[in-house]
MMTF fields as JSON, N, C-alpha, C and O atoms, coordinates in Angstrom:
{
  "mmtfVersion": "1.0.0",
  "mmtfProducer": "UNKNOWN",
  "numBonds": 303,
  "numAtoms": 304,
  "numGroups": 76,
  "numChains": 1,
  "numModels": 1,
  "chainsPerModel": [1],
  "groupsPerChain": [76],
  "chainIdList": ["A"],
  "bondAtomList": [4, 2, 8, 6, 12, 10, 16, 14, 20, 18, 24, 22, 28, 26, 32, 30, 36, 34, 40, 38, 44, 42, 48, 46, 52, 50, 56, 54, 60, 58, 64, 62, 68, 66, 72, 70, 76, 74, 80, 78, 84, 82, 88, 86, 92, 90, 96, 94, 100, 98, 104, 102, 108, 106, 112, 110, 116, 114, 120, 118, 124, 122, 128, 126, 132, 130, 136, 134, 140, 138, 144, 142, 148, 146, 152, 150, 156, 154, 160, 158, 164, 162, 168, 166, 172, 170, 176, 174, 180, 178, 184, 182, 188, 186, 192, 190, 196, 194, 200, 198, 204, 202, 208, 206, 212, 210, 216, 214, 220, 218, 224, 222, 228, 226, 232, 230, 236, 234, 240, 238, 244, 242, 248, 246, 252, 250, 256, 254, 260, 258, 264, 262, 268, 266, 272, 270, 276, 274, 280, 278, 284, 282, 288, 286, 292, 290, 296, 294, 300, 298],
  "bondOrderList": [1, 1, 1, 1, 1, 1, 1, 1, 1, 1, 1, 1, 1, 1, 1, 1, 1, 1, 1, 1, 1, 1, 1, 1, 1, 1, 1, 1, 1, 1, 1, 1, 1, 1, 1, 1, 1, 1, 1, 1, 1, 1, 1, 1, 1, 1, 1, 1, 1, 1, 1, 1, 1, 1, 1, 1, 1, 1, 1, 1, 1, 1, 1, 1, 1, 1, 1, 1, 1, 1, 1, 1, 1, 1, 1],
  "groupList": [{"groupName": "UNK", "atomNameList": ["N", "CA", "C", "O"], "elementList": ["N", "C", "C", "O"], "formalChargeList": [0, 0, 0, 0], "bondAtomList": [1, 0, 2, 1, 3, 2], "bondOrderList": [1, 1, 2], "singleLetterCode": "X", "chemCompType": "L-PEPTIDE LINKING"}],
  "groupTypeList": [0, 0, 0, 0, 0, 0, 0, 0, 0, 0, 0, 0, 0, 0, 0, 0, 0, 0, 0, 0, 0, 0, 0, 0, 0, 0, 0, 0, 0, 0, 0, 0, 0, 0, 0, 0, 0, 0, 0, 0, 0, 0, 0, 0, 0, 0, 0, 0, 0, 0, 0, 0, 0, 0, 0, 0, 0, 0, 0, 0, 0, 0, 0, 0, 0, 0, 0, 0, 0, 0, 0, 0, 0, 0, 0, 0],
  "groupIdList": [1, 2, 3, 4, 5, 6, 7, 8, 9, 10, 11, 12, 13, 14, 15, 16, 17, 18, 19, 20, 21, 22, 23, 24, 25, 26, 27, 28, 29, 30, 31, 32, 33, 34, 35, 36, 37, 38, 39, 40, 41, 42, 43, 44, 45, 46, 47, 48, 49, 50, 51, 52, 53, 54, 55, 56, 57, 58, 59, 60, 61, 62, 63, 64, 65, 66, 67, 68, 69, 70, 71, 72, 73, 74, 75, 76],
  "secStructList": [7, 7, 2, 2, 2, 2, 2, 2, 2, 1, 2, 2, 2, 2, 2, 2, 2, 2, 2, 6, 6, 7, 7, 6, 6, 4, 4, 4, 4, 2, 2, 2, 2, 2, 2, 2, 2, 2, 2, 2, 6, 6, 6, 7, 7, 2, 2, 2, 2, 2, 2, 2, 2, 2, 2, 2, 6, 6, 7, 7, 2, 2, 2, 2, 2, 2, 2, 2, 2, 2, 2, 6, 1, 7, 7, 7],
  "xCoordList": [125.942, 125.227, 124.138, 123.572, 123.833, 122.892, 121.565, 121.556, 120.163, 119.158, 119.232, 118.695, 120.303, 120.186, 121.182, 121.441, 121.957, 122.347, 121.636, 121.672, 120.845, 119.76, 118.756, 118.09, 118.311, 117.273, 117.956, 117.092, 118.988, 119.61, 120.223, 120.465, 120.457, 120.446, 119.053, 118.958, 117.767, 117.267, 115.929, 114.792, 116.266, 115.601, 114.706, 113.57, 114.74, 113.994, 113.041, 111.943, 113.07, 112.482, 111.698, 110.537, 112.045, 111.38, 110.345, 109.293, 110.397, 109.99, 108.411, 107.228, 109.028, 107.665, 106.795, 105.581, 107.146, 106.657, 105.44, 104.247, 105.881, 105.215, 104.259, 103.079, 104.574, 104.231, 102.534, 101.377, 102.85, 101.881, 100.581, 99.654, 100.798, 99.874, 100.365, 99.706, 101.502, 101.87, 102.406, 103.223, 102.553, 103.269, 103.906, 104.122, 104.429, 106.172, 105.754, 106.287, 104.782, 103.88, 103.104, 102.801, 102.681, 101.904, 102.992, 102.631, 103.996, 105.191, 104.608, 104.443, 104.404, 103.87, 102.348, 101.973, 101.643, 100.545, 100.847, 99.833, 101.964, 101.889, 101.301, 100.267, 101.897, 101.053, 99.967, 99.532, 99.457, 98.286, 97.4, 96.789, 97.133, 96.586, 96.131, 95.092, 97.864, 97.817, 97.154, 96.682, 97.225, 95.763, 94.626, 93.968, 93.932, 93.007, 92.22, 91.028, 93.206, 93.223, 93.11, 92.436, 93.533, 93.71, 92.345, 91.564, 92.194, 91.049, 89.575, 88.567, 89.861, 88.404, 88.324, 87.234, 89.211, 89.241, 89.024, 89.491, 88.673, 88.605, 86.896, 86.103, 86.68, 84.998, 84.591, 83.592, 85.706, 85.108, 84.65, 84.824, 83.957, 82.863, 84.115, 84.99, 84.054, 84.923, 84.727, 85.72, 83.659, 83.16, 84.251, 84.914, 84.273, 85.16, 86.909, 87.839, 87.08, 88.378, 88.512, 89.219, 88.124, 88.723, 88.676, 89.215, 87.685, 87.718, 89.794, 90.773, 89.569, 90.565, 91.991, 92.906, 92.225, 93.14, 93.48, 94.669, 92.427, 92.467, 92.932, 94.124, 92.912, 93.284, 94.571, 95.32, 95.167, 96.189, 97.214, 98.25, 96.808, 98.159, 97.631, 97.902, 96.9, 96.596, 96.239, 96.505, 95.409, 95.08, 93.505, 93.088, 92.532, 91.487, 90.835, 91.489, 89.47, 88.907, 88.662, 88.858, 88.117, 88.08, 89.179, 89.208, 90.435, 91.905, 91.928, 92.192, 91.627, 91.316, 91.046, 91.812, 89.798, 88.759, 89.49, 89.435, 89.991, 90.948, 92.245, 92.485, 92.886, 94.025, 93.279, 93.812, 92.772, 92.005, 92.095, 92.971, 90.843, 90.277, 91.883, 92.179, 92.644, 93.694, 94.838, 95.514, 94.81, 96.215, 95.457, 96.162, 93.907, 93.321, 92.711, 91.708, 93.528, 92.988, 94.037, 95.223, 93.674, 94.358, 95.659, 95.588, 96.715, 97.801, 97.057, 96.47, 97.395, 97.278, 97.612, 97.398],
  "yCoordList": [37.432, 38.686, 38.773, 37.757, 40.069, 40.313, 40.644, 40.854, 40.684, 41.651, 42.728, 43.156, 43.537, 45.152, 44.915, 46.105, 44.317, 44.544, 44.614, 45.723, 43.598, 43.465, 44.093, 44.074, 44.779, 45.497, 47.459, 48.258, 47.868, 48.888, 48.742, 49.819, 47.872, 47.402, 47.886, 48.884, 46.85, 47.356, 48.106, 47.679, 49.404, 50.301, 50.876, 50.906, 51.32, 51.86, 51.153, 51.686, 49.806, 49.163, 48.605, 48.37, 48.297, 47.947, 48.982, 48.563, 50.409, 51.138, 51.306, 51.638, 51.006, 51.69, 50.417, 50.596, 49.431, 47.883, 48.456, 48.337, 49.101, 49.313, 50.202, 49.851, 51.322, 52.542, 51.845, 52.072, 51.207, 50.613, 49.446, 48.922, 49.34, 48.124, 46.524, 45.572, 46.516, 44.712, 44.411, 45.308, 43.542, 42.92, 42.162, 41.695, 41.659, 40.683, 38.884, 38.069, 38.676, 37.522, 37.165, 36.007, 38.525, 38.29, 36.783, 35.74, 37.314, 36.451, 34.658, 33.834, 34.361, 33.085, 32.341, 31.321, 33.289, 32.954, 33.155, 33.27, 33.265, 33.333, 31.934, 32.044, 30.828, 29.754, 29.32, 28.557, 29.758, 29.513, 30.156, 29.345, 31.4, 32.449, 32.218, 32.271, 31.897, 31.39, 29.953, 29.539, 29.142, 27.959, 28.08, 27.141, 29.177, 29.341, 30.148, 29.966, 31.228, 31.766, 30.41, 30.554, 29.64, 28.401, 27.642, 27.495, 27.084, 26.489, 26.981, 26.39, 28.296, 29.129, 29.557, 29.61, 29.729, 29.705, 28.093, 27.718, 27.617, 26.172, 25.942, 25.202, 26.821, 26.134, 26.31, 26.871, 25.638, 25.545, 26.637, 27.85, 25.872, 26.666, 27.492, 26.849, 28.286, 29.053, 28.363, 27.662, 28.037, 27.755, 26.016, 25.608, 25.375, 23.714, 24.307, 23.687, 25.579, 26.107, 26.205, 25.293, 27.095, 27.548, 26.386, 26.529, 24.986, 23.798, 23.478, 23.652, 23.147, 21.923, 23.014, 22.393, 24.272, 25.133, 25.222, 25.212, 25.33, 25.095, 23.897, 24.193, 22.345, 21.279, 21.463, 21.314, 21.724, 21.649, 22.092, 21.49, 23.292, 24.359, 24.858, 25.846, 23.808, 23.582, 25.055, 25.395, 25.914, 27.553, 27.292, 26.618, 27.85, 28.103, 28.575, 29.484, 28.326, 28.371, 30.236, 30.935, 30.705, 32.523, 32.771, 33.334, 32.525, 32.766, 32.969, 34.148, 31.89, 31.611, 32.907, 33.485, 33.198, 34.032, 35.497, 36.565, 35.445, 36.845, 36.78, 37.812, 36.052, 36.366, 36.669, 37.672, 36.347, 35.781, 37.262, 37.793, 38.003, 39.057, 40.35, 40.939, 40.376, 40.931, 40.749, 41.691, 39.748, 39.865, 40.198, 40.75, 39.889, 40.788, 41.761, 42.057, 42.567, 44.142, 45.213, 44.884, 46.422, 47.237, 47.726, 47.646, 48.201, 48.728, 50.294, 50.877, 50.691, 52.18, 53.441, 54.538],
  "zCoordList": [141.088, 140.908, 141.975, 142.379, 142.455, 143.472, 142.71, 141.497, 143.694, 143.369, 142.901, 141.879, 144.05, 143.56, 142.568, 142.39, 141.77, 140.645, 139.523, 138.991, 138.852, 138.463, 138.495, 137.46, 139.495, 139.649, 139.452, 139.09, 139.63, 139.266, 137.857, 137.312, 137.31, 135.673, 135.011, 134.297, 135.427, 134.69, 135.257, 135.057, 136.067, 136.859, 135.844, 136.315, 134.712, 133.592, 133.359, 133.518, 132.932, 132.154, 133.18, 132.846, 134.461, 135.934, 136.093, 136.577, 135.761, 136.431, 135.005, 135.077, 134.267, 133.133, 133.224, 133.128, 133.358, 133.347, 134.598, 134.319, 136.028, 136.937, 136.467, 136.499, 136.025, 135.677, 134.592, 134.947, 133.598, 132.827, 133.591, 132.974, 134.606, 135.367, 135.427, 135.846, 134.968, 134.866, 135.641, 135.849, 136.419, 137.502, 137.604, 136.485, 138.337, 137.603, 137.468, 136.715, 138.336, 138.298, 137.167, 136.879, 136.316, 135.34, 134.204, 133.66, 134.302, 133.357, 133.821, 132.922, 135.041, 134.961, 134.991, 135.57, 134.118, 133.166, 131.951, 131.263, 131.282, 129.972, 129.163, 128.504, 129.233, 129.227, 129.134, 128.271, 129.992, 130.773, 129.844, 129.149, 129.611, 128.929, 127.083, 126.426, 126.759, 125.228, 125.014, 123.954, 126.474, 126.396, 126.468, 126.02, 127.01, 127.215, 126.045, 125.799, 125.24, 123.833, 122.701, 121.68, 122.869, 121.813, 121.847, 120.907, 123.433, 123.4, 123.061, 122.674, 123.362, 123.161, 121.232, 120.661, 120.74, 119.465, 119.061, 117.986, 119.489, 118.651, 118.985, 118.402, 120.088, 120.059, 121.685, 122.133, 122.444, 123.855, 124.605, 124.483, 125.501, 126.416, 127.436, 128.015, 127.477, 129.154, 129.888, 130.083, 130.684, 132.067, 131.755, 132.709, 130.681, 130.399, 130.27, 130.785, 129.497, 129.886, 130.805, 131.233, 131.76, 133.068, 134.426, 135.523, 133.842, 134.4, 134.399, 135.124, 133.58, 132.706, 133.073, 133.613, 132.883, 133.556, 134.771, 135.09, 135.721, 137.368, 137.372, 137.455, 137.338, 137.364, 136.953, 137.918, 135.941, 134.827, 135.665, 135.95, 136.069, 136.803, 138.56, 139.243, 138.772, 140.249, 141.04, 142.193, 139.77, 140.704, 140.618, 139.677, 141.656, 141.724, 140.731, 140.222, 139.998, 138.983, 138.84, 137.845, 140.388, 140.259, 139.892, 138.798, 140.503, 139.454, 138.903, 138.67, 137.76, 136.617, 135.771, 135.001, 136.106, 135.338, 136.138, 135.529, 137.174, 137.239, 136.418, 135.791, 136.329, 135.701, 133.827, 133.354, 133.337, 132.03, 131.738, 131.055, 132.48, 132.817, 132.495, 131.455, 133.991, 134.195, 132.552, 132.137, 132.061, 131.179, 129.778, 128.934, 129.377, 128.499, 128.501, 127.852, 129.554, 129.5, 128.995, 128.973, 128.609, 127.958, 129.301, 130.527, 128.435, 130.002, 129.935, 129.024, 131.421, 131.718, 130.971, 131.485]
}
């Protein structure tokens, strides 16, 4: 199977996904995100989350606090 198969499959669902603000990258912070949701419900400080996350998954700590930011915001 090609790109443009896949991507003319699912042209709709591609297109509202865009249309709403999410980006196709967002899919590999999901992880990341529901750890940082877990740890902060248990007590910890952000500034020791977004430590222990940067290390964990080898992205820069501003990352961090952008992606955090970016995947708990409302869509368009």
């Amino acid at each position: 199977m090609k790109i443009i198969d896949i991507v003319s499959f699912n042209r709709e669902l591609l297109g509202r996904i865009r249309d709403t603000g999410i980006r196709l990258d967002d899919c590999m912070y999901i992880d990341m995100y529901n750890e940082f949701q877990l740890m902060h419900a248990e007590g910890e400080k952000i500034t020791y989350i977004v430590a222990v996350l940067a290390e964990k998954y080898s992205i820069s700590e501003r990352k961090i606090y952008y992606l955090i930011k970016r995947l708990n915001s409302d869509c368009k």
